[in-house]
N, C-alpha and C positions, 0 to 999 in steps of 0.2 A: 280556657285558661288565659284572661285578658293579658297577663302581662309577657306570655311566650308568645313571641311571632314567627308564620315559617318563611320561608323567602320572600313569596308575595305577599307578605304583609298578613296573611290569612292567620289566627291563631290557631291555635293546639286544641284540638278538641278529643276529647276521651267520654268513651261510650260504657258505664259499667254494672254489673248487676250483683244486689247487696240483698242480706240475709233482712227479711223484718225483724226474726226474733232478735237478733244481736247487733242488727245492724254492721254485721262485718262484712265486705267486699269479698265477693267470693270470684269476680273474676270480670276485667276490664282490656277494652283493646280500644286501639288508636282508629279517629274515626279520618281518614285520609282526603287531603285537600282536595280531589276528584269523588271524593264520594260522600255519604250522610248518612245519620244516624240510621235512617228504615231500611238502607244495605246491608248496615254493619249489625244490625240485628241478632239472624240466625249467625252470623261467625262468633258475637258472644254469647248465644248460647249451644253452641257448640263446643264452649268448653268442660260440660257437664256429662258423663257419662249416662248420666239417665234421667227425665224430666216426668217420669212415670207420677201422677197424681200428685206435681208441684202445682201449686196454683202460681200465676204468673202476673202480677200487676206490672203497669207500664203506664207513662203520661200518654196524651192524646195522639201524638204525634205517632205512635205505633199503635194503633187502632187500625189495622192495615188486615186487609184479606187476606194476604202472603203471610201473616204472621199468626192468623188466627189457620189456616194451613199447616205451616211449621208447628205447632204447639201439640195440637189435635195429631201429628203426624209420630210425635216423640212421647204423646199419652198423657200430655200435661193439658191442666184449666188453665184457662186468663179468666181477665178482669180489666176489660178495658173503656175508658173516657172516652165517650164520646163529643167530637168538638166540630168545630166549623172544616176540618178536613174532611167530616165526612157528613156532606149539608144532609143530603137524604135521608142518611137514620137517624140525624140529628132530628130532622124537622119530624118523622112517620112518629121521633121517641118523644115530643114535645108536644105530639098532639093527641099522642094517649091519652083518653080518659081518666086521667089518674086519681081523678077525684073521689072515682068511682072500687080505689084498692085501698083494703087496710094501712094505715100505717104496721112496717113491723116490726122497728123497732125505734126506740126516741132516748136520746140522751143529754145529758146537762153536766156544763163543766164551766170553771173560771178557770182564767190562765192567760197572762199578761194584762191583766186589769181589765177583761172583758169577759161579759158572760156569754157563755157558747151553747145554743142548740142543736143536735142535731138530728133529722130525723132522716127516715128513708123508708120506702114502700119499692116492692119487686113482684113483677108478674110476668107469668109466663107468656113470653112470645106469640105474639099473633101469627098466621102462616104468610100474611101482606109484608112483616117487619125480616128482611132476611139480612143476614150476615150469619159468615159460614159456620156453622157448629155453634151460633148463640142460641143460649135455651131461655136465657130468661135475660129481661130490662129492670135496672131500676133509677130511680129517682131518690137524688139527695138532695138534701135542703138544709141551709145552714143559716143559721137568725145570729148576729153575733152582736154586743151591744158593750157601749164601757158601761163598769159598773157602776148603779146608780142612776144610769141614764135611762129615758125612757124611748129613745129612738133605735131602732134596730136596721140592720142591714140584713138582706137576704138575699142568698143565692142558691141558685140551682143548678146542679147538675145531674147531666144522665150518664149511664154505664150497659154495658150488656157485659153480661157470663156465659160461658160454659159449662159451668156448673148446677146439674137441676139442685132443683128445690131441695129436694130427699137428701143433699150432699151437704149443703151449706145455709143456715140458718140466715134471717134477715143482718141480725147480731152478726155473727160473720162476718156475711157479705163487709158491712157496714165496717167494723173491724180493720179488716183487712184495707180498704179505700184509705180510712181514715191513716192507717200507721206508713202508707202509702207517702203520703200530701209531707207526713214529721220527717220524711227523710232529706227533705230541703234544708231543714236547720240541725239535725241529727247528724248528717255528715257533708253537705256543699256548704252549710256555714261555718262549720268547723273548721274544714280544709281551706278556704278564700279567707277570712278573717283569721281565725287561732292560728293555725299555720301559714299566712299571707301568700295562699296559693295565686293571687289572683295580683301578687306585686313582683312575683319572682319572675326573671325574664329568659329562664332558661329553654332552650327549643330546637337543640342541635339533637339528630340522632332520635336515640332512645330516652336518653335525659328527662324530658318532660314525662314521659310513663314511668318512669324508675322512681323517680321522684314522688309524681302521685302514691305510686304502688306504696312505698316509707312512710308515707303520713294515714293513707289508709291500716297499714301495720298497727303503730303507734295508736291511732283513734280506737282501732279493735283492741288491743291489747288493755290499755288505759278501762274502756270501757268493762270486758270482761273480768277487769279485777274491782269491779265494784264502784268506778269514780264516776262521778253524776257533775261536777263541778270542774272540766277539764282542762278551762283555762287557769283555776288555781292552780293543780295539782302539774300544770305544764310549765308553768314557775316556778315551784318550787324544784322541779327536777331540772333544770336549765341552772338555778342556783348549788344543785348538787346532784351534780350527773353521775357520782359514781351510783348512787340508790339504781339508778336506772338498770343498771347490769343485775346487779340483787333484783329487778321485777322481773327481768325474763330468766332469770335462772341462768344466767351468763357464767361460766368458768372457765379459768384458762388452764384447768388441768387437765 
């Protein structure tokens, strides 16, 4: 939260974990100026009574052994990026053969004036390739180009699951990564830009978590009733806030 600071100048960091299908927050804790997100990990998902065959995506930076433990220990899959935090299965998953696995599934899509490939192949883990409880690696690959243009960018990424083959389909897999990646402009752009999370300088206390917790409310709420356009519909309820009490079923009887 750039614009909350805590004493030593450090800002307000929140750690939180959000539904795909609805993209609603289902539970955030404050990640504390002595400690980091791969601490505060297992204490947010500790607010779940049961993680029993959740699949668990996460960015790179929680690609952690300790957490592929904790998951596996509560009976839930991940789905995790592998990145430069972890060179080793970075390098053993970049020098797979992959030439040599089907693609399994390929997609095509426009959206923001650029045309999007994506493809992705997954095989099953070699016994040289180890991280704890992974069954299988795979390989994305995304070609993305403006439209019209004939120049294209290409990137690669790799991932390992928990999840065998028999569980989860290439589709899936792919799926799930991909709605992973929408959750940056789904709700961190919404909440920093639409709601100007990221100019308010609030940072005493609980304040900056309260705060959050209101706009993630508001984002869930707005969204589950259907609005796809939420900076319109955030205007027009700031120009007439009583509607707002009529959307959550507000009554003072």
């Amino acid at each position: 939260m750039r614009g909350a600071k805590n004493g030593k100048g450090s800002r307000v960091h929140l750690l939180s974990a959000i539904d795909q299908d609805t993209h609603a927050v289902l539970a955030q804790v404050a990640v504390g100026e002595k400690s980091n997100e791969i601490a505060q990990f297992p204490v947010l998902m500790d607010h779940f009574r049961s993680l029993t065959d959740v699949v668990v995506t996460a960015d790179a930076l929680h690609t952690q052994t300790c957490h592929a433990h904790y998951l596996a220990g509560r009976g839930a899959h991940y789905i995790f990026t592998v990145n430069a935090n972890q060179p080793t299965l970075l390098k053993q998953l970049s020098e797979t053969p992959w030439e040599q696995v089907l693609t399994g599934d390929r997609s095509s899509a426009k959206a923001n004036g650029r045309q999007i490939i994506r493809t992705i192949k997954c095989a099953t883990l070699s016994p040289c390739i180890k991280f704890p409880h992974a069954l299988q690696a795979m390989q994305i690959t995304r070609k993305s180009s403006p439209v019209g243009s004939k120049k294209w960018h290409l990137e690669t990424v790799y991932a390992v699951t928990s999840l065998p083959a028999y569980q989860a389909s290439s589709a899936q897999l792919a799926s799930w990564v991909r709605v992973h990646w929408v959750i940056e402009n789904s709700l961190h752009w919404r909440r920093d830009v639409l709601f100007q999370e990221d100019n308010h300088q609030a940072r005493n206390g609980e304040t900056p978590r309260v705060r959050a917790i209101l706009r993630n409310i508001a984002i869930t709420i707005l969204k589950c009733l259907g609005h796809k356009n939420l900076a319109k519909v955030t205007l027009h309820l700031r120009n007439h806030p009583g509607k707002i009490l009529d959307m959550i079923k507000f009554s003072s009887r």
